[in-house]
N, C-alpha and C positions, 0 to 999 in steps of 0.2 A: 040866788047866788050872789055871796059878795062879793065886791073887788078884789081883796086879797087872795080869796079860794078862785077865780076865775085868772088871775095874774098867776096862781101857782098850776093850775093847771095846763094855762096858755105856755109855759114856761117846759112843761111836764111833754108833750104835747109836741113842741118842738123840737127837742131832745129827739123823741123817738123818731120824728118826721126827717131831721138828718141823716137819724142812724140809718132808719130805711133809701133813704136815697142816695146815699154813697156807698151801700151795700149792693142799691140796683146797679150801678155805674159800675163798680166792680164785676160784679156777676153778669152782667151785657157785655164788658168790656172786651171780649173777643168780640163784637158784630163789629163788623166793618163800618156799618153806617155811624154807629155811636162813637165806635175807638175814634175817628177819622173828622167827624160832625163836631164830639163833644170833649172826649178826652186830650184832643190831642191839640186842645185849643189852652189848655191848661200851661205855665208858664214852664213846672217842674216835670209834669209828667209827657212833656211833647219827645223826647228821647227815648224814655222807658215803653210809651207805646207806638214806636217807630217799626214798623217791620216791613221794611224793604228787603229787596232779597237783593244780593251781591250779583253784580254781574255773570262773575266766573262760576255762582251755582245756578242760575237760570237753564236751562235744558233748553231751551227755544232759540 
């Protein structure tokens, strides 16, 4: 393998290795643990995955 075809692969490679891991974070992203641990450490998306419940609809 040469460097160029090992640099396009590498390249190839991590393309998908993102797509896969912001598709898991996505598709986890209702667990609690992750929304809360990982998403919600994020600058933009700490609002969008906010889910507190309003006082006045709590039942307890």
């Amino acid at each position: 393998m040469t460097l160029p075809t090992a640099i396009n692969a590498g390249s190839i490679a991590a393309g998908f290795g993102v797509a896969a891991g912001t598709g898991a974070l996505f598709l986890f992203g209702e667990v609690p643990r992750v929304r809360n641990d990982i998403l919600r450490q994020l600058p933009f998306f700490d609002t969008y995955f906010d889910r507190t419940i309003a006082p006045e609809d709590n039942p307890f």
